[in-house]
Structure formats: C-alpha cells, structure tokens
N, C-alpha and C positions, 0 to 999 in steps of 0.2 A: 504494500500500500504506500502511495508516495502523497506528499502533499499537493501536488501541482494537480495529481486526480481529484482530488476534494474542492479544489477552487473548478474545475471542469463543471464538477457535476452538480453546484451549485449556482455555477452562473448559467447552467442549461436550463437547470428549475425556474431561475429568476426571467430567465426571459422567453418564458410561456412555450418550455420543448422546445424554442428554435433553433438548434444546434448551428445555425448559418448566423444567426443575430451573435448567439452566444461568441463563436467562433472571431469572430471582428471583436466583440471587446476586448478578447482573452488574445490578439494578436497573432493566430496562429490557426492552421487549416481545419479545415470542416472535419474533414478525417481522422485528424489529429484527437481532435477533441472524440470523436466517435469511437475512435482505436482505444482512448485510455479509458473512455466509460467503462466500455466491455472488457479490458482486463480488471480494472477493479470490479465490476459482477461477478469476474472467474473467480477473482480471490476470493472474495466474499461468500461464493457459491449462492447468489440469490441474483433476482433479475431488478433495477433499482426501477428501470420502467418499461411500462406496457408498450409494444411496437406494433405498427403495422403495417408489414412490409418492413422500409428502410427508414421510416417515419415515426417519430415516439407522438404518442398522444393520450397518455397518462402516465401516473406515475403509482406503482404497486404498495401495497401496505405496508413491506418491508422494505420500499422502498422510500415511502414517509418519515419514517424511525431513523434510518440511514443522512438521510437528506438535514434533518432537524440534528443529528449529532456533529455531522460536517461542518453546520451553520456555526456551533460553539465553538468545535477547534480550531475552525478559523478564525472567528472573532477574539477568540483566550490567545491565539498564537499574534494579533495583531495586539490584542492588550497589552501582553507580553512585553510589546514592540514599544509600543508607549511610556511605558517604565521605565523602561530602557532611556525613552530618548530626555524623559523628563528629568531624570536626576543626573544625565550625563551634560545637558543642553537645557536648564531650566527656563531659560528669557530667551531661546531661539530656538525656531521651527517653522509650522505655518498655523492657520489658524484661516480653514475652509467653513462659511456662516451660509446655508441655503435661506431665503426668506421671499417673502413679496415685492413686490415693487415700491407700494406705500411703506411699509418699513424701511426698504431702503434708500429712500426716496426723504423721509420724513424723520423717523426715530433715530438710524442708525448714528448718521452723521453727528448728532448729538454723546454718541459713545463712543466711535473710535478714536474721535481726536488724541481722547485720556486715556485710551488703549496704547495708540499710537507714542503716546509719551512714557510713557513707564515703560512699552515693550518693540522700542524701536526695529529690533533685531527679529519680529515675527511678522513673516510677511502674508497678510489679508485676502482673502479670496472673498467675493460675491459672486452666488448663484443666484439666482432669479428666476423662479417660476411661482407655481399658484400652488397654495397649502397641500393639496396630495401632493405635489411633484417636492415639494418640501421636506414631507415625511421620507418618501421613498429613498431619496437621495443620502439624507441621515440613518435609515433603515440600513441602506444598503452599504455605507461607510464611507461614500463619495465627499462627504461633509461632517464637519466635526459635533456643530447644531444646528439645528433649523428653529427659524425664528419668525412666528404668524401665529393668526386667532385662532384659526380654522382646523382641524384635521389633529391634530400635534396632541390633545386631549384626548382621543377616542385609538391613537394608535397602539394596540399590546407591546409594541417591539421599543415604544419609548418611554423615559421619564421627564412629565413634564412637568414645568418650574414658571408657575405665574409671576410674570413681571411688568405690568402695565394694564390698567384699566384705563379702558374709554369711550365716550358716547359718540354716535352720530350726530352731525349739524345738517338742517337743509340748507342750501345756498340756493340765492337769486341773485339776477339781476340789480343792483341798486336802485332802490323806491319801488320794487314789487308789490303788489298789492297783499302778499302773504307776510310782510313784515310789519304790517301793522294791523297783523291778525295774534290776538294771546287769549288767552295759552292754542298752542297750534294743535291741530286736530289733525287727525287720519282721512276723516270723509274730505275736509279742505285740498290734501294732496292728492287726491284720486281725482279731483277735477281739475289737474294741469298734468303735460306732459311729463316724462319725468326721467332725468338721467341719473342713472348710478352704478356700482359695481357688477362687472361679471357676473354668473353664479361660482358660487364657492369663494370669494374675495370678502373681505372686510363685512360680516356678518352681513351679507346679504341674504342666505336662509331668512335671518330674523326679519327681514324687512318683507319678504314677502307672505313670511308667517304672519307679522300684524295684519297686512291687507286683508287676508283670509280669514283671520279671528275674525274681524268684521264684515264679513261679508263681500268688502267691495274688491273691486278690480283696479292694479296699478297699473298706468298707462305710461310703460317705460317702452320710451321713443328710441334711446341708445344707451347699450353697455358698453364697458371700460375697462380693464386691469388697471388704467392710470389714473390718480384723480387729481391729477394737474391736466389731461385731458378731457375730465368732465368738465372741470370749472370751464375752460376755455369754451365748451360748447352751452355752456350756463350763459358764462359772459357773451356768447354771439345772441343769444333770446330764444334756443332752440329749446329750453323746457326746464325746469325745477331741479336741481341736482339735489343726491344724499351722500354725501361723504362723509370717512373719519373723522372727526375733529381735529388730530394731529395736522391734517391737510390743508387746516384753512389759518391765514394769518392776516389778521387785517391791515398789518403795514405793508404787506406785498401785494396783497388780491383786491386791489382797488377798485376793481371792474363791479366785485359781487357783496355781495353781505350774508352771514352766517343767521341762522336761527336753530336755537340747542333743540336737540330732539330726543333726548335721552329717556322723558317721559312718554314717549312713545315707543323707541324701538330697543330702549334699556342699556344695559351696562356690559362693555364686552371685556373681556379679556385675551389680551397678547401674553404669548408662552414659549420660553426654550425649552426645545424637545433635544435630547442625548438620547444615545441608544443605551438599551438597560443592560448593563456588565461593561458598561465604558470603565476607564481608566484614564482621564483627561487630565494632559497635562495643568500644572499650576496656571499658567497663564490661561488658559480655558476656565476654569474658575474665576479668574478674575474679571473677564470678559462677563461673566454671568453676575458677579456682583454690582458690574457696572451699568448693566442693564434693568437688575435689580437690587436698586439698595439698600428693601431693608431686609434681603436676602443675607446669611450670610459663610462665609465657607463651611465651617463646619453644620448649619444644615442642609445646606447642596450635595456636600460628601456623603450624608447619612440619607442622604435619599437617593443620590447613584448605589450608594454599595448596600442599600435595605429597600430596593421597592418593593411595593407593594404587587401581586398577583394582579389586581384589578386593572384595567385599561385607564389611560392616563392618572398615573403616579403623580400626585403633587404636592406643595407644602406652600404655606400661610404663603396670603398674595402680599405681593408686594406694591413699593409705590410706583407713583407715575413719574416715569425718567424727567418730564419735562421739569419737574420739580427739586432736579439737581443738576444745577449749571456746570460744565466739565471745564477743566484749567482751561490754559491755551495750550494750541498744539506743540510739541516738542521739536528743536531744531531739527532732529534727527527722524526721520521718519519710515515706515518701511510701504514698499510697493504694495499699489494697489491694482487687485487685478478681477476686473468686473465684466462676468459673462452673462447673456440673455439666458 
C-alpha cells in the first residue's frame, strides 16, 4: 500500500468517479490513476468501487469504510505537516482565506492590514466564490478557512467560529419615497422593483423567506454576487436594493441612502469555518482573533481539538470587526495574491 494510492482514490471519490477530472488534478495519466486503484483493490482483496465496463459508477460498502479511512491518513499525514512547519517557521508560511466577494470586498480589508503587520513574512491568498464553493475548498484542504454567513454552519467536515453579526439595509435612490416611510414594512417593498443578492449570498434564503411568511411576492428585477454592483444599478433608478450593511457607507455612496432593515429580515451571522482535526499554525489563530475579538486563543484551540459530533461546531459569538479599528499597515508587507 503506498501513499500516492490513497491520494488516487480519494481524489476519484471527490470528483464524482471521474477518473479523467481526477487524473488532471493529481497531474498524471488517466491510466495511471486507474492502474494504482486496482493494485491497491488487489492488496486489499476487496473491490473499493462498482464498475461498469471501464466506467466506475458507485462506490461499494467496503469500499465506503476504505474511502472514509484514506480521508484521515491523509488529513493526520498533512497535520503532521503542519506541526512541523509551525514550530520550525512560526511567522512564515502562507495563509490561503476562501470567502465571498462582500467579505472580501468589505470586512477583510479591515483585518489584514494588522495581519499584515505583525506577520509580514506570511504570504495571503484570496479565493473567491459563493459559500458552498467556500466550504468545499476548506473541506477539501485547498484553503486554510473559509470565511461567509452561509453554508460554513450546516457543514459536518467543519468547525465553525462566529465572528460578526449583521443586519440588512434597503438602499434607494436619494429622496425615494420609501425613506420617508417608518418603520419600513415588507408589503411596502413588494411594491417596487427590487435588487439584491444571488441565491445563496449574504442571507438571501432569509429574505425570500420573509416574503413568503407573508404571503407576498418579491419582484427582484436583478441578482448580484456584488453589492457595489447592486448599489450602482440602485443609483441608475433600476429598483430598491437589499444589501449587507457592511456595504453601504455614506461618505462614499453619495448616489443612494440606506434604511436599517434588521427588523424585518433579522440578524445574521458571519463565520470561520477550519476543517475538524486541523492543526493551524499560530499565525492562523491569530488571523481568527483578528476577525474575532472577543474570541480568544485558547477557546479557538479547544474547539478545533474538542468538536463537537453535531454539524457546525461553534463557540460564544463574537463582536462586530467594525468595532475595532486595526493599526496602520506595516512597512513591510507580504504579497497578495487574489483569484476569482
């Protein structure tokens, strides 16, 4: 049994039996990959999956067991790796963050600076997709956390660590006739158009979920992953926008004006998600303090290395970032390297 077969047959699993998909991540021939399955089934004396033909299209019961043991040698053999590199390299490494776009767009920028200054020598990664793609990426070990409302709570494979609370604001137009509407109502915003997030972004379930609870129907004209692109189509007169709150600042967004809606579509929470049996180096804790500060190491520690069985792991919420101003940036700073 070799190791490089376990990463095989794990990254075949992961990417839904496509041994052609798998094959291109793992940098090496279709065959190859195909060849080492089946000597490690010979070893093993068991078939790990169902074939048909030349085509795998399940995966057998013993070949479940197999698959879920793979998953931890590999993950303890990269922990392992971790250890290693944390006490040999404590202030140098890298330090891979997957999140949303409004995160990174709105909160982040507010932490790294004071990342950037104490840990000059760790160089930053941004991934950028929407909260499943979020999960997956930190599931899969592509990323160190993932950091969004969405998804990161409900996933078994992580622990997650509230760090930010926040409401929705409607934005208009400036002198719209709904801002000199109080307190704002639900049936009001069903009778304008209405721009706001994607599905799956920045509690948008919840906002469709009110509609519903009452009855009525939202007439959302266009969705967004961005919401410096909603406002912009707010500010041209195209319909009512629902954004973050993080996203609107009224010394910059002179076009529009905010109305809190918190008592309509309630209070959300933003969360870093680790995978459960991580080993993160110091400086990954400290990133996490920074994003929540009344987090603190020792109970971040004790909830990576004691989760809980239950799907999304978490501990006492913490405050809202906006409410601790970060130094200024450090002369020295390390590369940033930001992917869609």
């Amino acid at each position: 049994m070799k190791f490089h077969q376990l990463r095989y047959l794990c990254e075949v699993a992961r990417r839904g039996l496509n041994v052609t998909a798998a094959s291109e991540r793992l940098h090496t021939s279709q065959s190859g990959v195909s060849r080492q399955i089946q000597l490690l089934e010979e070893e093993l004396g068991v078939e790990v999956f169902v074939r048909n033909g030349k085509r795998l299209v399940g995966v057998t019961e013993s070949g479940q067991m197999i698959l879920e043991i793979s998953k931890r040698i590999l993950h303890d053999t990269e922990s392992l790796r971790m250890v290693g590199r944390e006490f040999s390299t404590e202030s140098r490494g890298s330090l891979t963050i997957a999140t949303t776009h409004s995160q990174a767009r709105y909160t982040l920028p507010r932490v790294l600076p004071a990342f950037a200054q104490k840990y000059p020598n760790v160089r930053l990664r941004l991934h950028q997709g929407n909260p499943t793609h979020v999960v997956e990426m930190v599931a899969s070990g592509q990323a160190n956390l993932g950091f969004a409302t969405e998804a990161i709570a409900e996933s078994k494979e992580l622990v997650s660590i509230p760090c930010l609370e926040w409401q929705h604001v409607v934005i208009t137009p400036v002198g719209h006739a709904l801002t000199r509407e109080s307190p704002l109502r639900i049936d009001m915003l069903s009778c304008y158009p209405l721009i706001t997030y994607d599905q799956g972004f920045a509690g948008r379930r919840r906002i469709d979920g009110v509609f519903q609870e009452h009855g009525l129907t939202s007439n959302i004209v266009l969705e967004a992953i961005d919401a410096d692109v909603i406002k912009t189509y707010v500010e041209l007169g195209m319909g009512v926008g629902i954004v973050a709150e993080i996203a609107y600042d009224p010394m910059r967004d002179k076009g529009i004006e905010a109305i809190g809606a918190g008592e309509l579509f309630g209070v959300h929470t933003t969360r870093v998600g680790i995978k459960k049996g991580s080993h993160p180096a110091r400086y990954v804790i400290d990133f996490i303090e920074l994003l929540a500060p009344r987090q603190t190491r020792a109970t971040i520690e004790a909830c990576l290395l004691n989760p809980s069985e239950a799907p999304g792991t978490t501990i006492a919420p913490g405050s809202a970032i906006a409410a601790t101003p970060c130094p200024p940036r450090a002369e020295t700073v390390p590369d940033f390297v930001v992917t869609p």
